[in-house]
N, C-alpha and C positions, 0 to 999 in steps of 0.2 A: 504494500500500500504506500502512496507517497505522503509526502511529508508536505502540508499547506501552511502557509505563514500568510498574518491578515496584519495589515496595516490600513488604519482610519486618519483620514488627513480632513481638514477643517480649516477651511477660506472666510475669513469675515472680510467682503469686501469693502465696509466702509473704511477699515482699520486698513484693508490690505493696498485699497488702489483711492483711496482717499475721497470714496463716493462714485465716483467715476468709476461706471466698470467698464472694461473696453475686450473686447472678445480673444484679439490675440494674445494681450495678459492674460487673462484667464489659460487660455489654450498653453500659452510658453510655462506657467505653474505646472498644470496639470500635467504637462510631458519631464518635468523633472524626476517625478519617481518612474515614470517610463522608462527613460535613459538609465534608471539604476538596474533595472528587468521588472519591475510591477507592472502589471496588468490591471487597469480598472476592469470593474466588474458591475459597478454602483454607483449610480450618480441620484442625490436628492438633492431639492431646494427644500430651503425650510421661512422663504417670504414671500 
């Protein structure tokens, strides 16, 4: 059987992009655990 490892990552983008959200920030975030090998699986908004 393999071995799964979960990692939870959490963006406040008032905090992150100063109110202004802009899609490729969002996008260049979201590919940093990419480039480590994580795989999203889940995406929610929670506003």
């Amino acid at each position: 059987m393999g071995k799964y490892e979960y990692k939870v990552v959490n963006y406040d983008p008032q905090a992150f992009f100063g109110g202004s959200v802009k899609v490729n920030q969002i996008e260049n975030q979201l590919n940093l655990p990419g480039n480590d090998g994580w795989e999203m699986v889940s995406c929610t908004s929670s506003g």
